[in-house]
Every structure is written in C-alpha cells, then in structure tokens.
mmCIF file of the N, C-alpha and C atoms, coordinates in Angstrom:
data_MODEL
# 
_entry.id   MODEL 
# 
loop_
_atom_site.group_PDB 
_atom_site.id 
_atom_site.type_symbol 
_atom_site.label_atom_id 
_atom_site.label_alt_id 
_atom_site.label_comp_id 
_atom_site.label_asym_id 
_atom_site.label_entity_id 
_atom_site.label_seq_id 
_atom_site.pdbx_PDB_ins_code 
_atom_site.Cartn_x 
_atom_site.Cartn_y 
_atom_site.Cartn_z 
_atom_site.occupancy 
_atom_site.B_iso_or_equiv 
_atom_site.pdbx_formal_charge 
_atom_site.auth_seq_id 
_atom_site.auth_comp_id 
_atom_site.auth_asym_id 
_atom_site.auth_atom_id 
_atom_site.pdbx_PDB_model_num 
ATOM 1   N N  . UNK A 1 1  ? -81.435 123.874 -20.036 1.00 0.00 ? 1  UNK A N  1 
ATOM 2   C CA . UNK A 1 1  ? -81.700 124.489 -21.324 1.00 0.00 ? 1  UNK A CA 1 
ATOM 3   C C  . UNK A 1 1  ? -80.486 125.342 -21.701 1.00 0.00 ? 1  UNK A C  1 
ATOM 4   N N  . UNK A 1 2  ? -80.092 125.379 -22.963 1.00 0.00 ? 2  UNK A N  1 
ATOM 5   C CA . UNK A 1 2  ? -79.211 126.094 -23.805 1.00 0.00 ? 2  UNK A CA 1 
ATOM 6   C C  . UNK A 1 2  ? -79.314 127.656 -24.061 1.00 0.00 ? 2  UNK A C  1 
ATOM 7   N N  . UNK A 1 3  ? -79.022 128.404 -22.621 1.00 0.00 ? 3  UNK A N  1 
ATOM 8   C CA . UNK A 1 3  ? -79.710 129.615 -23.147 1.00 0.00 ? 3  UNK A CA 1 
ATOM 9   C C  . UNK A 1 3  ? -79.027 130.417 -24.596 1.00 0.00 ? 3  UNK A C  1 
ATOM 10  N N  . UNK A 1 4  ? -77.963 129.885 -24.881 1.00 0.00 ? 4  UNK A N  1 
ATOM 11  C CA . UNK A 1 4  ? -77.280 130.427 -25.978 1.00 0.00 ? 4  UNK A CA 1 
ATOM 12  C C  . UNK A 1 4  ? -77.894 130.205 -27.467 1.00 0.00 ? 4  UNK A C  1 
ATOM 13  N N  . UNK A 1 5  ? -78.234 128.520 -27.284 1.00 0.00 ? 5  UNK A N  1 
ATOM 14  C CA . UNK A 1 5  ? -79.073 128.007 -28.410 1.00 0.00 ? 5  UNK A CA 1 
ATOM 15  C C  . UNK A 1 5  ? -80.545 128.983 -28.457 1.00 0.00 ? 5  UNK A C  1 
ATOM 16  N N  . UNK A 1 6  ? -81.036 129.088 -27.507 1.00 0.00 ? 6  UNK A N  1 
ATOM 17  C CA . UNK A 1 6  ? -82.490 129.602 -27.758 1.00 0.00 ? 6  UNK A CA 1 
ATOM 18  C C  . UNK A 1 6  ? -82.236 131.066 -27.877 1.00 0.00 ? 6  UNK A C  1 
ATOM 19  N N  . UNK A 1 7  ? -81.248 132.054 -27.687 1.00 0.00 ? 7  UNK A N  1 
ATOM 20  C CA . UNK A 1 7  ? -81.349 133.157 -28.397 1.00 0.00 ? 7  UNK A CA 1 
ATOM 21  C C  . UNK A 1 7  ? -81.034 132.931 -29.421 1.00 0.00 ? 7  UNK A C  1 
ATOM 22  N N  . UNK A 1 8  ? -80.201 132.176 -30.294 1.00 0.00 ? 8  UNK A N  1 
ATOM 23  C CA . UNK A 1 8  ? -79.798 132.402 -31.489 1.00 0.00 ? 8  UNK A CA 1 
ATOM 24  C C  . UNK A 1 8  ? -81.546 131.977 -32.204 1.00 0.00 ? 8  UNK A C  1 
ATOM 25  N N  . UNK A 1 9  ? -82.075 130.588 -31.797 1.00 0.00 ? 9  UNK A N  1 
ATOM 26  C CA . UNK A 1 9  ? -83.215 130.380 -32.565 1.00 0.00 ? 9  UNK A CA 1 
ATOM 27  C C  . UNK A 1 9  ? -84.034 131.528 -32.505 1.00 0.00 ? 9  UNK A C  1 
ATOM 28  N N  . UNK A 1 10 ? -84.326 132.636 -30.901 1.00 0.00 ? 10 UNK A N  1 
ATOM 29  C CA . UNK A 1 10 ? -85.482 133.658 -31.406 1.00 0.00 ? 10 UNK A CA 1 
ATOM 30  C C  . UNK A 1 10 ? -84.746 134.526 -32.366 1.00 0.00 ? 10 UNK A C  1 
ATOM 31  N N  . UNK A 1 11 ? -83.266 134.790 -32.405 1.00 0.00 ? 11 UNK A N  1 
ATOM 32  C CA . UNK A 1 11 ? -83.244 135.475 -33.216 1.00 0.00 ? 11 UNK A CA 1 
ATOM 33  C C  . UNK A 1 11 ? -83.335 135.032 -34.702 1.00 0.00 ? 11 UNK A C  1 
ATOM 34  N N  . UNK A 1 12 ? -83.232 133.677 -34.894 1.00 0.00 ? 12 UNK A N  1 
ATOM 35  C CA . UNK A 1 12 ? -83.262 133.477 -36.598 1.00 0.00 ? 12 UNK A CA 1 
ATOM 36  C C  . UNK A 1 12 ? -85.108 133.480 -36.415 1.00 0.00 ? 12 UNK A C  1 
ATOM 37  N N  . UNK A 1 13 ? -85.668 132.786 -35.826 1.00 0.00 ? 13 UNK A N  1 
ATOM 38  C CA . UNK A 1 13 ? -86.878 132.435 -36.233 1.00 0.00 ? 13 UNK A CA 1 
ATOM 39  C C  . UNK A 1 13 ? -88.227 133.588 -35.631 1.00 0.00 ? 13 UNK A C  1 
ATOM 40  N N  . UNK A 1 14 ? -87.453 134.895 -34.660 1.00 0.00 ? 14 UNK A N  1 
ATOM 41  C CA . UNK A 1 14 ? -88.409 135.333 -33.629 1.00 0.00 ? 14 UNK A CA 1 
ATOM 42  C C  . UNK A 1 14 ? -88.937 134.376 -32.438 1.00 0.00 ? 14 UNK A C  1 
ATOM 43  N N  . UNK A 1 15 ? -88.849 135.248 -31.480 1.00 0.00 ? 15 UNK A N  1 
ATOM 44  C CA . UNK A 1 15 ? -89.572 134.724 -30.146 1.00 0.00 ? 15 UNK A CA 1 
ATOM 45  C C  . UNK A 1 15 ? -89.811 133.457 -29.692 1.00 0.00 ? 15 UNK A C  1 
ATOM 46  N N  . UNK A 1 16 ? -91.468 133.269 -30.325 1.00 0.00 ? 16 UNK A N  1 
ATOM 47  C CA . UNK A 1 16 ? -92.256 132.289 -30.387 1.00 0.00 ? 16 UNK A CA 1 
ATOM 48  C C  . UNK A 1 16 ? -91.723 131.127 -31.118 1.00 0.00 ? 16 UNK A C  1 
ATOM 49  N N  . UNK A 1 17 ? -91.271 131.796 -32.425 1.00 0.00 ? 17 UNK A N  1 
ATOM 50  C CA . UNK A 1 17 ? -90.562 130.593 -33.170 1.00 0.00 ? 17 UNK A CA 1 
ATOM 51  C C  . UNK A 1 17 ? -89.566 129.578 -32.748 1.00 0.00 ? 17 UNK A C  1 
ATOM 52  N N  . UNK A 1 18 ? -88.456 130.630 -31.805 1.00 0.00 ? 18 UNK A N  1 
ATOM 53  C CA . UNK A 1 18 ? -87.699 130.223 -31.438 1.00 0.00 ? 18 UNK A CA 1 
ATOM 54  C C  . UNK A 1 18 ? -87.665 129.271 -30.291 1.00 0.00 ? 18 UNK A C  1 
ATOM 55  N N  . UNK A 1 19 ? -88.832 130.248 -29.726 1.00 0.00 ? 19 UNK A N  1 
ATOM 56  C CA . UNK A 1 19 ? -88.990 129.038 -28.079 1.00 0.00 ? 19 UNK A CA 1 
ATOM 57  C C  . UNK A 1 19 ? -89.606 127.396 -28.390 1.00 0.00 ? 19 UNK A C  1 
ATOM 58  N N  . UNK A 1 20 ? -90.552 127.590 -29.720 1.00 0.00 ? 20 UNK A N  1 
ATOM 59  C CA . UNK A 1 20 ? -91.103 126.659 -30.348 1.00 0.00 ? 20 UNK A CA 1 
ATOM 60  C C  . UNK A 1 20 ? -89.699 125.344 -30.716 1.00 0.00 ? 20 UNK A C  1 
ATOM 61  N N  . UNK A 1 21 ? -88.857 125.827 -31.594 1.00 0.00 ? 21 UNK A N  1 
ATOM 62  C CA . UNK A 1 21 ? -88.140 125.327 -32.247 1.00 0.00 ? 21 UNK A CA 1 
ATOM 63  C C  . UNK A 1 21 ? -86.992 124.646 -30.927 1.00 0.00 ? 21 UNK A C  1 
ATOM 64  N N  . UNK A 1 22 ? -86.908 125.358 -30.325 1.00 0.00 ? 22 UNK A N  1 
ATOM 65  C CA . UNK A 1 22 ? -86.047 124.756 -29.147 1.00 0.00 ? 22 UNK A CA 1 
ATOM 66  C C  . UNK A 1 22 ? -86.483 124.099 -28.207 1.00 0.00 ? 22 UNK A C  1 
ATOM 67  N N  . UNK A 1 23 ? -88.017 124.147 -28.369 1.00 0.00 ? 23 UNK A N  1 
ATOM 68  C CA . UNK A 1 23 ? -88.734 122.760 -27.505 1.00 0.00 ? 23 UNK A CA 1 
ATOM 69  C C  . UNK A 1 23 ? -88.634 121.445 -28.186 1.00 0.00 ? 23 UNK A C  1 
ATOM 70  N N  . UNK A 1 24 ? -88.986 121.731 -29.109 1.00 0.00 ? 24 UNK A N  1 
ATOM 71  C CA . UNK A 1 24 ? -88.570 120.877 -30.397 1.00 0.00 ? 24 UNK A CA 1 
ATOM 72  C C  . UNK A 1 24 ? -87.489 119.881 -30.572 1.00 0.00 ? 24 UNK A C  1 
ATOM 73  N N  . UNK A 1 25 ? -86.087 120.513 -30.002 1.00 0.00 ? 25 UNK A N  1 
ATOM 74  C CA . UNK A 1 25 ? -85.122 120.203 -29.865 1.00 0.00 ? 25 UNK A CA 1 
ATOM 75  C C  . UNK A 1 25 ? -84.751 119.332 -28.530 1.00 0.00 ? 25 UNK A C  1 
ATOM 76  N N  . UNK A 1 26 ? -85.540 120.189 -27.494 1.00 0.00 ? 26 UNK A N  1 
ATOM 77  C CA . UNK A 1 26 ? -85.786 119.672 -26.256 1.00 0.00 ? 26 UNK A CA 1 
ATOM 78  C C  . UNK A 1 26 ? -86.189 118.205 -26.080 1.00 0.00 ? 26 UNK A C  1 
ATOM 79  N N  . UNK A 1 27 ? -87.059 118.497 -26.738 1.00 0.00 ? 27 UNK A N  1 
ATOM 80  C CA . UNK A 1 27 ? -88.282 116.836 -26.815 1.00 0.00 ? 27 UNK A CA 1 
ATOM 81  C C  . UNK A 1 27 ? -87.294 115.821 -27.021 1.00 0.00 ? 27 UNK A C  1 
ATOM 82  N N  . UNK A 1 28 ? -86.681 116.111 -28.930 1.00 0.00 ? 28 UNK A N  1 
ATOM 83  C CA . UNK A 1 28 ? -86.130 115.488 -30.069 1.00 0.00 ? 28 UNK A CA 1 
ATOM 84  C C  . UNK A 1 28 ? -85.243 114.676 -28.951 1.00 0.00 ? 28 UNK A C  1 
ATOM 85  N N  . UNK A 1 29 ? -84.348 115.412 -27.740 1.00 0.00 ? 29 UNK A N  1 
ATOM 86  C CA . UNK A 1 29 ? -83.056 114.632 -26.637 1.00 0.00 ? 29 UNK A CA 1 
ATOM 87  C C  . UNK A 1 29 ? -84.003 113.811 -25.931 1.00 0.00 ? 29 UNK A C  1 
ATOM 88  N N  . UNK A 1 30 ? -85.232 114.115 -25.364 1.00 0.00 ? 30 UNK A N  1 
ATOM 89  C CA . UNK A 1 30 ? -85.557 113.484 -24.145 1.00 0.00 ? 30 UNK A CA 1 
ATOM 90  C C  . UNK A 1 30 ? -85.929 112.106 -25.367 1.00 0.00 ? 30 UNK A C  1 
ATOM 91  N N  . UNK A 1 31 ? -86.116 112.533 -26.293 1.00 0.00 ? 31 UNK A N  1 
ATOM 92  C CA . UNK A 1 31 ? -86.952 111.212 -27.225 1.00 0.00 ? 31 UNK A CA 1 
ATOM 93  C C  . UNK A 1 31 ? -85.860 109.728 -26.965 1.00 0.00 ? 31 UNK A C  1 
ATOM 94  N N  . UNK A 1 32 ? -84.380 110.547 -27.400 1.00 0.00 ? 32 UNK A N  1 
ATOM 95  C CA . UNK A 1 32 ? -83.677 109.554 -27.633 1.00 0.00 ? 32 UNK A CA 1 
ATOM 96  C C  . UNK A 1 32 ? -83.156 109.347 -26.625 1.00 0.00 ? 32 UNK A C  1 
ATOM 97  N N  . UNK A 1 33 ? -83.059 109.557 -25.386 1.00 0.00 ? 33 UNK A N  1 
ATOM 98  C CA . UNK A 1 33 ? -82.583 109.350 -24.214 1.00 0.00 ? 33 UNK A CA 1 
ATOM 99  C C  . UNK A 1 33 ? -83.225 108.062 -23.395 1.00 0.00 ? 33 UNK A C  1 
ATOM 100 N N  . UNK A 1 34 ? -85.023 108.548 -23.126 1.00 0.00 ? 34 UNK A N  1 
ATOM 101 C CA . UNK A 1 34 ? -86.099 107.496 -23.480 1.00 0.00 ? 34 UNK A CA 1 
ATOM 102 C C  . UNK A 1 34 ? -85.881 105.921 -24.101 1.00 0.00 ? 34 UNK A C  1 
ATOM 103 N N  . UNK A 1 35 ? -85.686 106.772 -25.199 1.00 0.00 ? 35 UNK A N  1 
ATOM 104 C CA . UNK A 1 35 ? -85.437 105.473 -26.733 1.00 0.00 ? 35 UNK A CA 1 
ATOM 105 C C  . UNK A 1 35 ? -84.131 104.204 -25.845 1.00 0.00 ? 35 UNK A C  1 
ATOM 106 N N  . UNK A 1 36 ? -82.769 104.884 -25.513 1.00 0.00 ? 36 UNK A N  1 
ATOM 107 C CA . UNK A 1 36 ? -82.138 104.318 -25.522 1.00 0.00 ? 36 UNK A CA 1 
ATOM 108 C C  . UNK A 1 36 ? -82.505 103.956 -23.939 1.00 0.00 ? 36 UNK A C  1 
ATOM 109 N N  . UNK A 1 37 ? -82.937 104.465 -23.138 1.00 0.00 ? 37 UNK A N  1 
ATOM 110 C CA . UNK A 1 37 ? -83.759 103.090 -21.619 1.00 0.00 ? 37 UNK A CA 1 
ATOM 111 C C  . UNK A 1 37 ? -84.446 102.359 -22.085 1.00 0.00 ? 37 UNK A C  1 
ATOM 112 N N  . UNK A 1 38 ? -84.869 102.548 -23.027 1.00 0.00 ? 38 UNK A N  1 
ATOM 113 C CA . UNK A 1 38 ? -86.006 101.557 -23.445 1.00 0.00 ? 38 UNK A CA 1 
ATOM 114 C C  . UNK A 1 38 ? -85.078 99.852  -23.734 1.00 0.00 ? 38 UNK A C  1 
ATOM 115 N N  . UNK A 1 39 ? -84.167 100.281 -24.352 1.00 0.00 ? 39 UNK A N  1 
ATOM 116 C CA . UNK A 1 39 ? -83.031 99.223  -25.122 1.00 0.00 ? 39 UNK A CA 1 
ATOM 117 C C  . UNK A 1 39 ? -82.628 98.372  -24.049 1.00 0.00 ? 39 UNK A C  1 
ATOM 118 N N  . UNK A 1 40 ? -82.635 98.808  -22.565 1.00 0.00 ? 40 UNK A N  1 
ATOM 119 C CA . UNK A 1 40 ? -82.535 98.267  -21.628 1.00 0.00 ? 40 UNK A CA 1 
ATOM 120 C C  . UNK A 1 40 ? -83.610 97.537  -20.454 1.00 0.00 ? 40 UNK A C  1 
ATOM 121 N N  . UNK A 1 41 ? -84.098 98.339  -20.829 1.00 0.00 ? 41 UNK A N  1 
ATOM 122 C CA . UNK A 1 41 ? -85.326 97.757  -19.671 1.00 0.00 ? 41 UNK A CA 1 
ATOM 123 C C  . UNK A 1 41 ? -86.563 97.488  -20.599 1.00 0.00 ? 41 UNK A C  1 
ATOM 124 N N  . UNK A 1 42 ? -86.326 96.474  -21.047 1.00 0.00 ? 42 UNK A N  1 
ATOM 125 C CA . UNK A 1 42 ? -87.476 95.780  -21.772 1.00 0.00 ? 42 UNK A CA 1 
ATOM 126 C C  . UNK A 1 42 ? -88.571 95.043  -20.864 1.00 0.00 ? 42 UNK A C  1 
ATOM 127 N N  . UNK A 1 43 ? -90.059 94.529  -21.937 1.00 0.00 ? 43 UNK A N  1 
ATOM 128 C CA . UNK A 1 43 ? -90.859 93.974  -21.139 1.00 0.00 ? 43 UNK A CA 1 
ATOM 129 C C  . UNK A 1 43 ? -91.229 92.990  -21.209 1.00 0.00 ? 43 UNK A C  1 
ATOM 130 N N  . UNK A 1 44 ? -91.747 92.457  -20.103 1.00 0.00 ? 44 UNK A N  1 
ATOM 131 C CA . UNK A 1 44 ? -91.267 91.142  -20.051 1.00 0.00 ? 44 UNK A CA 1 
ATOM 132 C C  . UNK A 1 44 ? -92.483 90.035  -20.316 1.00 0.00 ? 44 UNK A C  1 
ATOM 133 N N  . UNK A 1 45 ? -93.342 91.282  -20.830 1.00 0.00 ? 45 UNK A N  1 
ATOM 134 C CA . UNK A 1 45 ? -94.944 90.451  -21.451 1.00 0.00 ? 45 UNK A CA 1 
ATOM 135 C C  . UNK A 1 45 ? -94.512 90.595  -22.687 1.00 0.00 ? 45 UNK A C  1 
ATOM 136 N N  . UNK A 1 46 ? -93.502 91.604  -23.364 1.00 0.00 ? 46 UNK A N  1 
ATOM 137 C CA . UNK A 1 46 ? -93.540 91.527  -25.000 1.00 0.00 ? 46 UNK A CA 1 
ATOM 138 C C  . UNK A 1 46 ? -92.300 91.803  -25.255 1.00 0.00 ? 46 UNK A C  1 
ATOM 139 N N  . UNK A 1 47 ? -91.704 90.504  -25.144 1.00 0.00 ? 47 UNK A N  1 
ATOM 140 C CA . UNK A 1 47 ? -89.787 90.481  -25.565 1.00 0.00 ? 47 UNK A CA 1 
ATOM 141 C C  . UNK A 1 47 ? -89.590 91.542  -27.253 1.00 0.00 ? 47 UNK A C  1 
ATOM 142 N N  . UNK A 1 48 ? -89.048 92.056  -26.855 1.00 0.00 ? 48 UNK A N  1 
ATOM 143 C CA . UNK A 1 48 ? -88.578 92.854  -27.671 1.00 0.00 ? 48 UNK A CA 1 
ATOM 144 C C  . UNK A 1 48 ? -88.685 94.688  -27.792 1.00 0.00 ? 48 UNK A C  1 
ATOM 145 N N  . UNK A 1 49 ? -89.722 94.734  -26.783 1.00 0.00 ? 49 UNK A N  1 
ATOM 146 C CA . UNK A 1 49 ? -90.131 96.016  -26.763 1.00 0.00 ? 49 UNK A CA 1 
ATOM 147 C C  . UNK A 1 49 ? -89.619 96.696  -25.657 1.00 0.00 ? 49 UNK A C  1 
ATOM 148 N N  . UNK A 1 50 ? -90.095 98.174  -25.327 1.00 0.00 ? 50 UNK A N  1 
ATOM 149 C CA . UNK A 1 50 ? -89.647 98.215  -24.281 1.00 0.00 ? 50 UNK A CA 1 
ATOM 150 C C  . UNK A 1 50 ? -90.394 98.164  -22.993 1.00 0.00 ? 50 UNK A C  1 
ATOM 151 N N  . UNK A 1 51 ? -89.836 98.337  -21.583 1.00 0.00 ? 51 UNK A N  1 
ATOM 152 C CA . UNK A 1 51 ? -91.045 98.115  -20.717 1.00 0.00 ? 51 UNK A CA 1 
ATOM 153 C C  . UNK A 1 51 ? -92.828 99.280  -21.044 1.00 0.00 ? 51 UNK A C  1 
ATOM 154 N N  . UNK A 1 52 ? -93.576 98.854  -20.385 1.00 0.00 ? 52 UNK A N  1 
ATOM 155 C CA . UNK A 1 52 ? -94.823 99.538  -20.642 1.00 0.00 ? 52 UNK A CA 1 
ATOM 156 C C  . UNK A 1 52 ? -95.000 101.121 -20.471 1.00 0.00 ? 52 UNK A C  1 
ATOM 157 N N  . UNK A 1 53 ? -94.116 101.382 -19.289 1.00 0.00 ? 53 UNK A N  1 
ATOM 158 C CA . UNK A 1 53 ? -93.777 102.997 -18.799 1.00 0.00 ? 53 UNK A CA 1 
ATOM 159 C C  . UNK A 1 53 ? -93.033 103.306 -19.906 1.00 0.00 ? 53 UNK A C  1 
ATOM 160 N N  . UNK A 1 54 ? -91.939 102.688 -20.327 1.00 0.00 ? 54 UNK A N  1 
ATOM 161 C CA . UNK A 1 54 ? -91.492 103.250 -21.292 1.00 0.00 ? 54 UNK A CA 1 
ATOM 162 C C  . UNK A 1 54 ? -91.986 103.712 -22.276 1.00 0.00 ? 54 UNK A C  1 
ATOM 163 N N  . UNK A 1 55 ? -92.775 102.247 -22.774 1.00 0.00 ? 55 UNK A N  1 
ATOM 164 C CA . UNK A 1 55 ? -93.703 103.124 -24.699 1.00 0.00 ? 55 UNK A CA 1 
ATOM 165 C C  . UNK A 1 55 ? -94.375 104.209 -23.716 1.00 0.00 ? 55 UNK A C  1 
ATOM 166 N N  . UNK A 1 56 ? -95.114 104.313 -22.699 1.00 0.00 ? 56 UNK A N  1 
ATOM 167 C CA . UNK A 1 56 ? -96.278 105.241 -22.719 1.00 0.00 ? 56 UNK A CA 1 
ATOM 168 C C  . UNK A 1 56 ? -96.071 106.756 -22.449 1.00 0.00 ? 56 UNK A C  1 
ATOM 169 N N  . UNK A 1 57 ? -93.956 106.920 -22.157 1.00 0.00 ? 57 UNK A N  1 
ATOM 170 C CA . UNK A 1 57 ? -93.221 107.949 -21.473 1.00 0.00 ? 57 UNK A CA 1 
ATOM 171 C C  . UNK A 1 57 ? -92.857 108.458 -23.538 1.00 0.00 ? 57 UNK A C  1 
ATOM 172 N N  . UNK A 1 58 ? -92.871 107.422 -24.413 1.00 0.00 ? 58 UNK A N  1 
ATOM 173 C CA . UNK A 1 58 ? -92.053 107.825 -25.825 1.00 0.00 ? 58 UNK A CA 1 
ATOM 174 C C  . UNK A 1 58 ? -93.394 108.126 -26.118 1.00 0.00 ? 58 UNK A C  1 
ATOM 175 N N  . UNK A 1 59 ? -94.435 107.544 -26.206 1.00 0.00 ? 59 UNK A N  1 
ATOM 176 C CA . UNK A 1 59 ? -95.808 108.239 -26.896 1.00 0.00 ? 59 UNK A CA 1 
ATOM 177 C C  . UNK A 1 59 ? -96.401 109.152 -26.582 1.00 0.00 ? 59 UNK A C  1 
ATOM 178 N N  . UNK A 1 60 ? -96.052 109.854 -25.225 1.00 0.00 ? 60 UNK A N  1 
ATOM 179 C CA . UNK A 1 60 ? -96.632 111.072 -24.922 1.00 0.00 ? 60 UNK A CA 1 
ATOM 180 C C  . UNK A 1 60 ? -95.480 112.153 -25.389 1.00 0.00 ? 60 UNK A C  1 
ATOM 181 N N  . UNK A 1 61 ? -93.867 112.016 -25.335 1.00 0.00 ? 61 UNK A N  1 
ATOM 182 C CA . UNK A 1 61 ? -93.017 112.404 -26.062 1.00 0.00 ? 61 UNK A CA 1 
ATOM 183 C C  . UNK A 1 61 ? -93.325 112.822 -27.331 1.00 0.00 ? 61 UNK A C  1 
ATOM 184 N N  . UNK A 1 62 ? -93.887 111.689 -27.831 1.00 0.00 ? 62 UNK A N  1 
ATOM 185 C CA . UNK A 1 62 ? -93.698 112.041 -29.836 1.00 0.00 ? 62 UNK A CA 1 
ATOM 186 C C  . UNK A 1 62 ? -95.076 112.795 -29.782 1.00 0.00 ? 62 UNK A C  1 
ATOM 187 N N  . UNK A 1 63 ? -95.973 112.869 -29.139 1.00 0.00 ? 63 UNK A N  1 
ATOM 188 C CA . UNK A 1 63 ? -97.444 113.160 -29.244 1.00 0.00 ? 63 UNK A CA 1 
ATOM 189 C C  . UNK A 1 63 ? -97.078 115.031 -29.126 1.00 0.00 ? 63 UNK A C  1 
ATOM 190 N N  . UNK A 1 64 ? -96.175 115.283 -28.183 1.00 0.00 ? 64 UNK A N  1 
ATOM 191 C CA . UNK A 1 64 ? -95.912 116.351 -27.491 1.00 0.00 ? 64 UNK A CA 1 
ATOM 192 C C  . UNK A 1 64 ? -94.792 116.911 -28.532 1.00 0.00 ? 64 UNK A C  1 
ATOM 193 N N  . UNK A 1 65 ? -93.677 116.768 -28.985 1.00 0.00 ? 65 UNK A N  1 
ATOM 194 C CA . UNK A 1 65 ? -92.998 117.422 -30.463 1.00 0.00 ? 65 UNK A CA 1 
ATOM 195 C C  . UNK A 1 65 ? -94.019 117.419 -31.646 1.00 0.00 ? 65 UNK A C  1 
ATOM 196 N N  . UNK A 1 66 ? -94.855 116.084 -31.862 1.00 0.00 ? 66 UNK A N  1 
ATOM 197 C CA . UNK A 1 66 ? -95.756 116.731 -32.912 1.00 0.00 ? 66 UNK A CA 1 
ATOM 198 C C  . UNK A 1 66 ? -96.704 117.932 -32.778 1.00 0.00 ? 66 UNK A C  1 
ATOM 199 N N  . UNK A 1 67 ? -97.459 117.979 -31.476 1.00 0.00 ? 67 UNK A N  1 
ATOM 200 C CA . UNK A 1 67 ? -97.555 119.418 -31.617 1.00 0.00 ? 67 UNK A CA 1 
ATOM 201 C C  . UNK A 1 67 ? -97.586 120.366 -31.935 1.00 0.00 ? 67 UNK A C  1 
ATOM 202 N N  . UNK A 1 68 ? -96.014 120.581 -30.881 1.00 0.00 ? 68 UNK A N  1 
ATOM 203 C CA . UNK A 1 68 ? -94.617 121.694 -31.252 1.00 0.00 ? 68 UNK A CA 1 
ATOM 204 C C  . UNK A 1 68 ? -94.371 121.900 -32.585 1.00 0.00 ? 68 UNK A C  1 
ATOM 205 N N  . UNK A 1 69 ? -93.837 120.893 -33.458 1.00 0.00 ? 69 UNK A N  1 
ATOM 206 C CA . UNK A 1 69 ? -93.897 120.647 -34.774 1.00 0.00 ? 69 UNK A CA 1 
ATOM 207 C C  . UNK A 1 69 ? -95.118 121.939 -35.419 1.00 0.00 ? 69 UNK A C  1 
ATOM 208 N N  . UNK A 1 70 ? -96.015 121.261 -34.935 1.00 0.00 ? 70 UNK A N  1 
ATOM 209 C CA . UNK A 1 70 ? -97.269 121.529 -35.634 1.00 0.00 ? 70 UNK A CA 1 
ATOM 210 C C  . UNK A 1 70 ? -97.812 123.301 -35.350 1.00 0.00 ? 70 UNK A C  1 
ATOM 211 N N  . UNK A 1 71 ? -97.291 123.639 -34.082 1.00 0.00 ? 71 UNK A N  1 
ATOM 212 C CA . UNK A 1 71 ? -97.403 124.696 -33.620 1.00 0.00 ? 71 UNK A CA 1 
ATOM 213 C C  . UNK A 1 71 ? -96.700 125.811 -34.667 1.00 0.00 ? 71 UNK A C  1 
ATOM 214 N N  . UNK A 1 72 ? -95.504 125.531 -34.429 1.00 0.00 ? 72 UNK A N  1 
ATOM 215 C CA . UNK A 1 72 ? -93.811 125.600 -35.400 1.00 0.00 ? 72 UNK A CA 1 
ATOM 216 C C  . UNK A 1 72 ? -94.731 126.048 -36.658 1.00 0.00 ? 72 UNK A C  1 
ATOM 217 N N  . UNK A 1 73 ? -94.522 125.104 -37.425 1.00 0.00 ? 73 UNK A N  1 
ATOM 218 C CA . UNK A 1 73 ? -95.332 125.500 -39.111 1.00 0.00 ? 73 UNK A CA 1 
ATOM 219 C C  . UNK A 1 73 ? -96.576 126.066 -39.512 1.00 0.00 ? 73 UNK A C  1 
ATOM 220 N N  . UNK A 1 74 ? -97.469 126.269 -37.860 1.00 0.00 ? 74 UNK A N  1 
ATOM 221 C CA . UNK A 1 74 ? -98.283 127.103 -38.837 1.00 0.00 ? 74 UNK A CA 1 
ATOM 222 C C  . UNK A 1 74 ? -98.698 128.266 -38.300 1.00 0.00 ? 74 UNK A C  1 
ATOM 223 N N  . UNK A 1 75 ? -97.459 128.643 -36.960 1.00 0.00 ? 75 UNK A N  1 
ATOM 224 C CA . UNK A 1 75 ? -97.188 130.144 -36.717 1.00 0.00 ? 75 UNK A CA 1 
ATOM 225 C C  . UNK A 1 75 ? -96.961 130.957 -37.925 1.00 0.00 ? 75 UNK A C  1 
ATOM 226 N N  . UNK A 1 76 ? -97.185 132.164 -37.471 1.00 0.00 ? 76 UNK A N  1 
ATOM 227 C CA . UNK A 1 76 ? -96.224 132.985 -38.720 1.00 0.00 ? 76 UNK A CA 1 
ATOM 228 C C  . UNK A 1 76 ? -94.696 133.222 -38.706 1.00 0.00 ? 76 UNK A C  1 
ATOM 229 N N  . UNK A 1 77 ? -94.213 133.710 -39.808 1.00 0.00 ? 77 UNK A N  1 
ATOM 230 C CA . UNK A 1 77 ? -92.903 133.760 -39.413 1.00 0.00 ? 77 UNK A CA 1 
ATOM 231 C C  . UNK A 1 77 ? -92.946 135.414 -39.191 1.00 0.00 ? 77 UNK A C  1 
ATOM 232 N N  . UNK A 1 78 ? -91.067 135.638 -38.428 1.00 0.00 ? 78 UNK A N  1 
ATOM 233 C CA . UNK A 1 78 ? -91.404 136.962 -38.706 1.00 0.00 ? 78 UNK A CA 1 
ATOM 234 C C  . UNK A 1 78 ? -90.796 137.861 -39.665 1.00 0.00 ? 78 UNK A C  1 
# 
C-alpha cells in the first residue's frame, strides 16, 4: 500500500473517505491485474473466457469495489 497516496486521500476526503477511496484504488489494480491472467489462462470448457477461478476471483473483485464504491458515496463528507 501507498502510504503517501492514502494520506493525501484522508486528507482531501477525511479518514474514512480516504481509506475508502484508496481501497477503491486497491481493488481497481488487483481488477486489472486479474483481468490481464485471465487473457492468459483461459478455459477450456468456454474458449474465449477466462479460466473458472478466474471469473469467480474478478466477480468477487467487482462485487467488493462496488461496495467500497457504494460505501464511498453515501458516507458523509467532511
């Protein structure tokens, strides 16, 4: 983790916001990191996709920033 990035976010957004917003960010890397194993290790019941661990490692991913997301917008600000 970026401890430099996540003070600057508590300080623009406060605390919570910030720790929020930098999970956020967190996720957003592991998403595309994910994304791009996926490009490689495809499966081999459904050419084109990626293997099965994979979708089920990106859908608990996106499930887990929406959230955050969701957490994010309807905190208060400070």
């Amino acid at each position: 983790m970026d401890q430099e990035q996540l003070e600057r976010y508590e300080f623009q957004y406060g605390a919570t916001r910030g720790k929020l917003a930098m999970a956020s960010d967190l996720l957003t890397e592991a998403l595309v990191l994910v994304g791009q194993h996926g490009v490689y290790c495809q499966s081999a019941r459904q050419p084109g996709k990626p293997a099965m661990d994979v979708q089920i490692i990106l859908q608990c991913l996106a499930e887990s920033k929406e959230l955050v997301l969701n957490a994010l917008e309807t905190s208060k600000p400070v």
